[in-house]
C-alpha positions in Angstrom: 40.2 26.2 -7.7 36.7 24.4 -7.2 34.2 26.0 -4.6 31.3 23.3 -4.1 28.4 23.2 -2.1 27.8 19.4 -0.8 23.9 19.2 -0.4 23.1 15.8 1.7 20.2 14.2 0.8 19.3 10.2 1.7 23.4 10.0 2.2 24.0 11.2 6.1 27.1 9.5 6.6 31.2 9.8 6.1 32.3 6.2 5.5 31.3 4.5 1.8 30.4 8.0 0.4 32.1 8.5 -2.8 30.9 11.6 -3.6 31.8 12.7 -0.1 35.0 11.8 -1.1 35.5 13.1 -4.2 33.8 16.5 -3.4 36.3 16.8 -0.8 39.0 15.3 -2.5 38.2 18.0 -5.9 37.7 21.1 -3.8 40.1 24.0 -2.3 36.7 25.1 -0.6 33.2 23.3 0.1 30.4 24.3 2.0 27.9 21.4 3.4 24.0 21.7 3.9 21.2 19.8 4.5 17.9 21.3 3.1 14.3 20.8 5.4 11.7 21.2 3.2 8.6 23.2 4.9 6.0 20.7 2.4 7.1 17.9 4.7 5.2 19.4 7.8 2.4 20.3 6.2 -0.9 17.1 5.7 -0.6 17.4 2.0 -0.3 13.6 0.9 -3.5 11.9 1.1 -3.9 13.7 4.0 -1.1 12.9 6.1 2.5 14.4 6.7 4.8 13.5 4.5 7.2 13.4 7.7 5.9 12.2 10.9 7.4 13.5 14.6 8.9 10.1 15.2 10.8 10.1 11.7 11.7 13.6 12.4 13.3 12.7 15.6 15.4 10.0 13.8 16.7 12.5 11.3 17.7 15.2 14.0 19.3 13.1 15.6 21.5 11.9 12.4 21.7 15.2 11.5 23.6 15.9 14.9 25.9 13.1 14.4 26.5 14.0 11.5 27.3 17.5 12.7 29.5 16.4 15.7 31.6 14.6 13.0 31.9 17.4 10.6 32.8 19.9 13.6 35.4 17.0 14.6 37.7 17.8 11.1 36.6 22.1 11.0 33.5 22.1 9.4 29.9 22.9 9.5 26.7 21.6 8.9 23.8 24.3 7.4 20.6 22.9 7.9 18.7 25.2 6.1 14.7 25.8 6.4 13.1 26.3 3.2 12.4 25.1 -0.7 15.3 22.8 -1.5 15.3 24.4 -5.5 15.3 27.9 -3.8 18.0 27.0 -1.2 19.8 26.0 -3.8 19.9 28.4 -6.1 20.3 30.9 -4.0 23.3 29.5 -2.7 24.6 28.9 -6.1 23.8 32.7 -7.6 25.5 34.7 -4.7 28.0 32.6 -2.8 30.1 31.8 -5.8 29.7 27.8 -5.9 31.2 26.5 -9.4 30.0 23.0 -8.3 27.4 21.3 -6.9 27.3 17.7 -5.3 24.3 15.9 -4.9 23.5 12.5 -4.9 21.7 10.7 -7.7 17.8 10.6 -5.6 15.4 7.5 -6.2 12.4 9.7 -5.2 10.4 11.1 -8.6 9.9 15.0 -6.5 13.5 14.9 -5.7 14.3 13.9 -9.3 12.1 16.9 -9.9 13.4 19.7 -7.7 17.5 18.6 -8.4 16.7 18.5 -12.4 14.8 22.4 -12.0 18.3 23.2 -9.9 20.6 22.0 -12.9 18.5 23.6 -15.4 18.3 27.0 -13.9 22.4 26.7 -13.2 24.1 24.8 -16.8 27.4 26.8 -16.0 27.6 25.0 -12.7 29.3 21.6 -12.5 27.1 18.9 -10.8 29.5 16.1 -9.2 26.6 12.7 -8.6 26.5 9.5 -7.5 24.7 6.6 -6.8 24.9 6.1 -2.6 21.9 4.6 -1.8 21.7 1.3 -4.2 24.3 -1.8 -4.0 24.9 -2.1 -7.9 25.0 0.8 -10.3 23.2 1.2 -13.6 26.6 -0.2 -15.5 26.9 -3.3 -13.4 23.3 -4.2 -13.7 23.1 -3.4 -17.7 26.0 -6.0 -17.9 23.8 -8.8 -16.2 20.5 -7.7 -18.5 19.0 -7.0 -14.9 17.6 -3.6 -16.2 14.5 -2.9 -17.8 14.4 -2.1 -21.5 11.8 -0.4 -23.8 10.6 -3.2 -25.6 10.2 -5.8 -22.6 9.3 -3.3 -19.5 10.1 -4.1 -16.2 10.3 -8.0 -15.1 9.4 -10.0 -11.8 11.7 -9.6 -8.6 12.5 -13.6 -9.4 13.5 -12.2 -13.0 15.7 -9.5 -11.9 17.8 -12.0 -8.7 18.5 -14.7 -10.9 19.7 -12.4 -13.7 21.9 -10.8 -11.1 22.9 -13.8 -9.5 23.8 -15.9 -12.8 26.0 -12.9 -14.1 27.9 -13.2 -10.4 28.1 -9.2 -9.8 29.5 -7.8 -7.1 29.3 -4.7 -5.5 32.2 -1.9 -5.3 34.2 -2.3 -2.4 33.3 0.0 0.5 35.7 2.7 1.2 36.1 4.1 4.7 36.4 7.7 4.6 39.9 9.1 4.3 40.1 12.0 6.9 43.8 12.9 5.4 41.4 14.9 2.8 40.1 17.5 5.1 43.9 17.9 6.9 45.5 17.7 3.7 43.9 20.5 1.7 42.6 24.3 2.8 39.2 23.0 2.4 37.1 25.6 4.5 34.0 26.0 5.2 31.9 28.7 3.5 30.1 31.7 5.6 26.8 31.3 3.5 24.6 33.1 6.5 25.1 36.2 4.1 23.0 34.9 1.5 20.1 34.4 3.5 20.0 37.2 5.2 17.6 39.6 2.6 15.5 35.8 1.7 12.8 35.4 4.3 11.5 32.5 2.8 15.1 30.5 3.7 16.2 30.6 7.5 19.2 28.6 8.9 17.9 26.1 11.7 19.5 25.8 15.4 19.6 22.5 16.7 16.5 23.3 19.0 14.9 25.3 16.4 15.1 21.8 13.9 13.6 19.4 17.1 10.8 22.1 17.4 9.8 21.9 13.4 7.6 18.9 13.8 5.8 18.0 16.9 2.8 15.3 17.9 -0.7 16.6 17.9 -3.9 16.0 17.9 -4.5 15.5 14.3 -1.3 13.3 14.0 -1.1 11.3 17.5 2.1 10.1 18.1 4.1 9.1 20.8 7.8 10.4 20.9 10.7 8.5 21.7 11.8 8.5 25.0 14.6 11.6 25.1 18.5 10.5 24.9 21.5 12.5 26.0 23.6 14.4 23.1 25.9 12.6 21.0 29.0 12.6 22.1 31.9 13.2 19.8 31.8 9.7 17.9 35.1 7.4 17.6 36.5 8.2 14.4 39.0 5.2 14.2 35.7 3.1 14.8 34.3 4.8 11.6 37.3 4.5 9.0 39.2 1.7 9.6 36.8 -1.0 10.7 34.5 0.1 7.9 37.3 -0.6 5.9 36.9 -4.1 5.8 33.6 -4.9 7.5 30.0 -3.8 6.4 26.2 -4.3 7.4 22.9 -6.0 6.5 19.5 -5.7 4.7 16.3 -4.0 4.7 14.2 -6.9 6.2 11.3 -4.7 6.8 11.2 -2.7 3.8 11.5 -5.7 1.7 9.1 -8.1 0.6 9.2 -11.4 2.2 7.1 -13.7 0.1 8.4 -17.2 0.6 7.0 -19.8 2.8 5.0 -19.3 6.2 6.4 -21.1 9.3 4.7 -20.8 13.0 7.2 -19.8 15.5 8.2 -21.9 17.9 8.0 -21.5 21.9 11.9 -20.2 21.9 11.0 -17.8 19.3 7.9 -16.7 20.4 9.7 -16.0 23.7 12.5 -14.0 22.6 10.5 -12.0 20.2 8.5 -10.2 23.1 9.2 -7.0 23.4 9.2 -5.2 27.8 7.3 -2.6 28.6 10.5 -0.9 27.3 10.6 -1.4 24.4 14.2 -1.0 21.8 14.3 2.7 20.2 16.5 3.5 17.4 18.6 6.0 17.6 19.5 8.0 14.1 23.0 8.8 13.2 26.0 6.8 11.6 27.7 6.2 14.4 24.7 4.4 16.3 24.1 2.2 12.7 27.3 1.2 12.7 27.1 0.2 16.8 23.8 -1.9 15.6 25.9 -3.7 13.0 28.5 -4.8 15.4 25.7 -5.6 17.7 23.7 -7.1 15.5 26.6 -9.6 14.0 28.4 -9.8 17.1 24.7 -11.5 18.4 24.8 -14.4 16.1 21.2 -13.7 14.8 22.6 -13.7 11.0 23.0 -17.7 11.4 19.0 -18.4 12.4 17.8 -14.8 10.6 15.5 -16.6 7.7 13.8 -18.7 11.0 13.4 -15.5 13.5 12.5 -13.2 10.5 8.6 -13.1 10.9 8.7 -12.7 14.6 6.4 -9.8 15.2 9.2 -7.9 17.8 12.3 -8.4 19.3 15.8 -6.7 18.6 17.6 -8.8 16.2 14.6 -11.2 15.2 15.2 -9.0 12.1 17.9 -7.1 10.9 16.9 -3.7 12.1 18.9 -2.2 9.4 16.0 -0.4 7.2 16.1 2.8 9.6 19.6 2.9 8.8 19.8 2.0 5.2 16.7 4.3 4.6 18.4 7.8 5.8 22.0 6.9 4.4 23.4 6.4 7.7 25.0 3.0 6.6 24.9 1.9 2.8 23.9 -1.1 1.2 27.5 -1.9 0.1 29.1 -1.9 3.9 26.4 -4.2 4.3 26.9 -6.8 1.7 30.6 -6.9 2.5 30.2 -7.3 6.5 27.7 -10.0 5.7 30.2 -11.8 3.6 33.1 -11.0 6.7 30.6 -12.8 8.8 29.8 -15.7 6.3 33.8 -16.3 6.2 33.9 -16.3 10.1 30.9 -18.2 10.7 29.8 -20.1 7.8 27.3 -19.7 5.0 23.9 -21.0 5.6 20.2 -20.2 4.2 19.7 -17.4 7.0 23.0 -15.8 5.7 22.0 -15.9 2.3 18.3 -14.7 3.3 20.0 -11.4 4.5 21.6 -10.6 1.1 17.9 -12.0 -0.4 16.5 -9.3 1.2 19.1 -6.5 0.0 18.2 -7.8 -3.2 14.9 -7.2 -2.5 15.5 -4.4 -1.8 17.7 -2.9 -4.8 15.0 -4.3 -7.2 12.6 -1.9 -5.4 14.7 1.0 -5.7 15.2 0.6 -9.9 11.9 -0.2 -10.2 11.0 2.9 -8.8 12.7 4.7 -11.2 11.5 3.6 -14.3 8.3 3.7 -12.9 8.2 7.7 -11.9 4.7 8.5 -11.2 2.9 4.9 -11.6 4.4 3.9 -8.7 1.5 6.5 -6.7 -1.2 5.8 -9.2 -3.8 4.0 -8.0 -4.5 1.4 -10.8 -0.5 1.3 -10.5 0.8 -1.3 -13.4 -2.9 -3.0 -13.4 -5.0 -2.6 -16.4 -8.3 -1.6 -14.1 -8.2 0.3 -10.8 -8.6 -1.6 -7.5 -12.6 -2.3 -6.3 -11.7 -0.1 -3.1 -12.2 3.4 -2.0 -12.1 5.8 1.1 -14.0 5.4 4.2 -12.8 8.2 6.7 -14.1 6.0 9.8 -12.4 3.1 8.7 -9.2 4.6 7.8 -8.9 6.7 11.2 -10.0 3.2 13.1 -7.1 2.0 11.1 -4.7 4.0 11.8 -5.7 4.2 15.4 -5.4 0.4 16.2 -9.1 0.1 16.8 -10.0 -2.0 14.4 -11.8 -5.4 15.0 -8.9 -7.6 14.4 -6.4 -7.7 17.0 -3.6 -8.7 15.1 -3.8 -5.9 12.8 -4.4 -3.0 16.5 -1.2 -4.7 18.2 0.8 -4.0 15.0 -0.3 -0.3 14.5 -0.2 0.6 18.1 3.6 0.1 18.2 3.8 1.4 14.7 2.7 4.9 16.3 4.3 4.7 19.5 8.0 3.6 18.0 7.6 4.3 14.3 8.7 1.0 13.2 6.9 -2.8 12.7 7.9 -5.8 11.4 8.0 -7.0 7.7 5.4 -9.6 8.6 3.4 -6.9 10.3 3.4 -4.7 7.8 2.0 -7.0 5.4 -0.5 -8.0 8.0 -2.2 -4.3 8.1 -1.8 -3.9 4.9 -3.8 -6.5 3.4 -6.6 -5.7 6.5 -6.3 -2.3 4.7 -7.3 -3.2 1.3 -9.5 -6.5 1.8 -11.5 -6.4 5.0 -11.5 -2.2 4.9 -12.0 -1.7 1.3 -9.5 1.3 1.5 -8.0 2.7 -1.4 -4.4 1.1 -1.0 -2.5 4.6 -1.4 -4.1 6.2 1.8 -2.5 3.3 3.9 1.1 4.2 1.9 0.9 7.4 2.7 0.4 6.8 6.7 3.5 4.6 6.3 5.4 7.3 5.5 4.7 9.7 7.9 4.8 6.9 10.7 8.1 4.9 9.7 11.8 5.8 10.9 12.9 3.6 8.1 10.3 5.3 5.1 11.9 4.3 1.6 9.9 6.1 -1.4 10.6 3.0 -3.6 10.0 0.0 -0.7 7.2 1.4 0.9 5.4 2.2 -2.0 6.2 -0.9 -4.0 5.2 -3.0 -1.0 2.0 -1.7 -1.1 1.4 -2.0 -5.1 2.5 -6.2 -4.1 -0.3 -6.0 -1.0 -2.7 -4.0 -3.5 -2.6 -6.4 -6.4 -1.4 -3.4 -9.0 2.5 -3.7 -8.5 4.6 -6.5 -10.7 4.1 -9.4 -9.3 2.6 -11.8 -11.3 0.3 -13.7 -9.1 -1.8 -10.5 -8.0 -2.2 -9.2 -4.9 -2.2 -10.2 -0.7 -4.7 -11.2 1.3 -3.8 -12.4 4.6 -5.6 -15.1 6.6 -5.6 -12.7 10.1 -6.7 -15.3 12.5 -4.5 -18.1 10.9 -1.7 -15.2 10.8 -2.4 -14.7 15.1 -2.4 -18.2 15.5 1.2 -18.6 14.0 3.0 -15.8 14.9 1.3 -14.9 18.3 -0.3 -18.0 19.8 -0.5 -17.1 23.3 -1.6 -13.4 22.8 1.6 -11.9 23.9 2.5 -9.4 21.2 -1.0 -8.2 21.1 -1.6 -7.9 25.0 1.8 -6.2 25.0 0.4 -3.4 22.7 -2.9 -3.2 23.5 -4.7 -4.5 20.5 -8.1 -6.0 22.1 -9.5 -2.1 20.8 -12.6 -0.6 22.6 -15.1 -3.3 21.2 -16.9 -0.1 18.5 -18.8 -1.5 15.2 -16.1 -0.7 12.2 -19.2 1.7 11.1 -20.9 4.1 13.1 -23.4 4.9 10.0 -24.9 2.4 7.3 -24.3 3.0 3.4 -27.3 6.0 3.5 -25.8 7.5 6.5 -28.5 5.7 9.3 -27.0 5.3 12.7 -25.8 1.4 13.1 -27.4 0.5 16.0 -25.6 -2.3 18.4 -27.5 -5.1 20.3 -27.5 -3.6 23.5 -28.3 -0.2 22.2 -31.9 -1.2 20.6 
């Protein structure tokens, strides 16, 4: 009989899980956790969190869903506090695990810490899986859409026409089949027991995971407005419509990099955000809502024209915060995008959504063979970038007091709802690396502890593009920012809405040899 322990990683759903499935499906009993890593908390990558407050919030709050729905068939969800190899390993030494399921990570430290686990444990069985990528390795080997040795890694251009020309298509998406858990004596393992003598792993409370990451001084944020508890999500909602529909793409995670258009007056007006503005909410059972809000809208037919619009609810997607946790999958997207395409028609806006899960996927391979030249700072290039690190300049940056407006509006709602748009994001970006000099990995790393929807293979690849080190093969991104204000925010809207005029203060309080810079008035 097979005792596993279910680790969730970037896969916090039920529906269009297979190794869910198949854990359950193999196992008399199973045990689930989810392991928060203490490292996360702590200002150890280029300074900044590698999870921010706002992020945080997101993932409690899938966590809980996630939760309620486990609960709703008998089981539990152990969100344990501590290093994920030593959770693990503890776990698999004295509870009596013969298997372990995790799914197959894109991250290189993940790679790391699950590889240390299997090493330490051969006589365990390790059940994987791919859950966060729309093709797997087999399917793209057959299309020649993977890298080999000889020829390295090719262009995104490269890699979507290779997969296009060879026709692939993703594995169906499979609702979950609750008959699993009723069917079997699947039970939920007592593992409190093995942490009781280990003070260095702790099993959190709800209250006690909200409290792990807070705003401060150091890291200003502002938290999302509070929401009431989830309520025990609709299960028939879950299995059988996901069954036959799915969801769409990772606009803002994904490079955009095809032609500019200005936005016109409709546009402009629906992109503007109230003083309200739309907050996320983590969990699979609010992604799914969002799809069915999202198609039910319309905004698939007119996405590729709405697409650069600097706010607005379904100007984009809004999918990334979903599709970067695991709360919906790139599969139940593809397949409700083709359900809509049937209903609705195909046009360039419908294929510009599957353009951008393309996008994407590429990033997410790439990432992989890359390992740790995706963080390097010369990245693929043959010389490093002609920047560096200016504290003043960075923390101006990162504030949203910075002389260009564009660039203050963008962050500012960046740090107040932890998401911006793809055309933002490139926006700051480029200010980052070609008006503030900045080594490009400083502004990567502030990414990632600001977004809700932080993908280790996006984010980072997107900045290697902006940089000029990644593999594209016209260089790097330098944006135009006044031409960029002119199209996309005209009237000053966006940036009045966020606050981006700044305080007026020089970019430098202190010349090149440390002198006091000396304004105008101040002479």
């Amino acid at each position: 009989m097979r005792k596993t322990l279910y680790c969730f990683t970037h896969d916090l759903r039920l529906a269009d899980n297979q190794l869910l499935q198949n854990a359950v499906d193999r196992s008399h009993e199973i045990a689930f956790i989810y392991v928060v890593d203490p490292v996360w908390f702590k200002p150890t990558n280029y300074q900044q969190l590698p999870m921010g407050a706002i992020r945080w919030q997101f993932t409690c709050q899938a966590l809980r869903d996630l939760e309620v729905q486990l609960q709703s068939y008998g089981h539990v969800l152990n969100v344990v506090l501590g290093s994920p190899v030593n959770a693990l390993t503890s776990l698999l030494k004295h509870a009596g695990f013969d298997t372990l399921a995790m799914a197959n990570p894109i991250g290189l430290f993940e790679r790391q810490q699950r590889n240390a686990v299997s090493k330490a444990h051969s006589q365990v069985a390790f059940l994987t899986d791919w859950s966060q990528t729309l093709y797997t390795p087999a399917q793209l080997r057959s299309a020649q859409a993977l890298p080999d040795k000889q020829q390295g890694w090719k262009s995104f251009s490269y890699f979507r026409k290779k997969v296009e020309k060879a026709g692939v298509l993703p594995f169906a998406a499979q609702a979950f089949n609750a008959q699993s858990f009723n069917a079997r004596p699947v039970k939920s393992v007592d593992i409190e027991n093995v942490f009781a003598d280990n003070q260095s792993l702790s099993l959190l409370t709800q209250a006690q995971r909200v409290s792990l990451c807070q705003p401060d001084a150091a890291h200003p944020q502002d938290p999302i407005p509070g929401q009431p508890d989830i309520d025990q999500p609709d299960k028939s909602q879950l299995s059988d419509s996901q069954s036959s529909n799915s969801q769409s793409s990772n606009s803002q995670s994904s490079n955009s990099h095809a032609s500019e258009r200005p936005l016109n007056n409709r546009q402009l007006r629906n992109s503007q955000l109230s003083q309200h503005p739309f907050q996320y909410r983590g969990g699979e059972t609010a992604g799914w809502q969002h799809m069915l809000d999202y198609f039910a809208s319309g905004a698939a037919s007119t996405y590729k024209n709405t697409r650069n619009a600097l706010d607005g609810c379904f100007n984009s997607t809004g999918f990334s915060p979903y599709l970067g946790i695991g709360n919906i999958s790139p599969r139940q997207i593809y397949y409700h995008l083709k359900q809509y395409e049937q209903d609705h028609g195909v046009n360039e806006s419908t294929y510009w959504i599957y353009f951008e899960l393309l996008w994407r996927e590429y990033f997410q391979w790439l990432a992989l063979m890359l390992e740790q030249r995706l963080f390097r700072f010369r990245g693929l290039a043959r010389s490093a970038p002609l920047t560096s690190f200016f504290p003043e300049r960075f923390a101006k940056w990162c504030q949203g007091n910075t002389p260009y407006a564009i660039v203050n509006a963008c962050m500012q709602q960046l740090n107040s709802t932890g998401f911006m748009s793809n055309r933002g994001r490139q926006l700051v970006a480029s200010c980052l690396v070609n008006e503030l000099g900045i080594d490009w990995r400083y502004g990567a790393a502030y990414f990632q502890q600001q977004l809700i929807d932080y993908d280790v293979a996006s984010n980072w690849g997107n900045w290697q593009y902006i940089a000029g080190v990644g593999v594209d093969p016209r260089g790097g991104r330098h944006f135009n920012l006044q031409k960029q204000t002119q199209m996309f925010d005209p009237d000053g809207v966006f940036i009045e809405t966020w606050q981006g005029r700044g305080d007026g203060a020089s970019l430098d309080s202190v010349d090149m040899v440390d002198w006091p810079i000396m304004l105008e008035g101040e002479r």
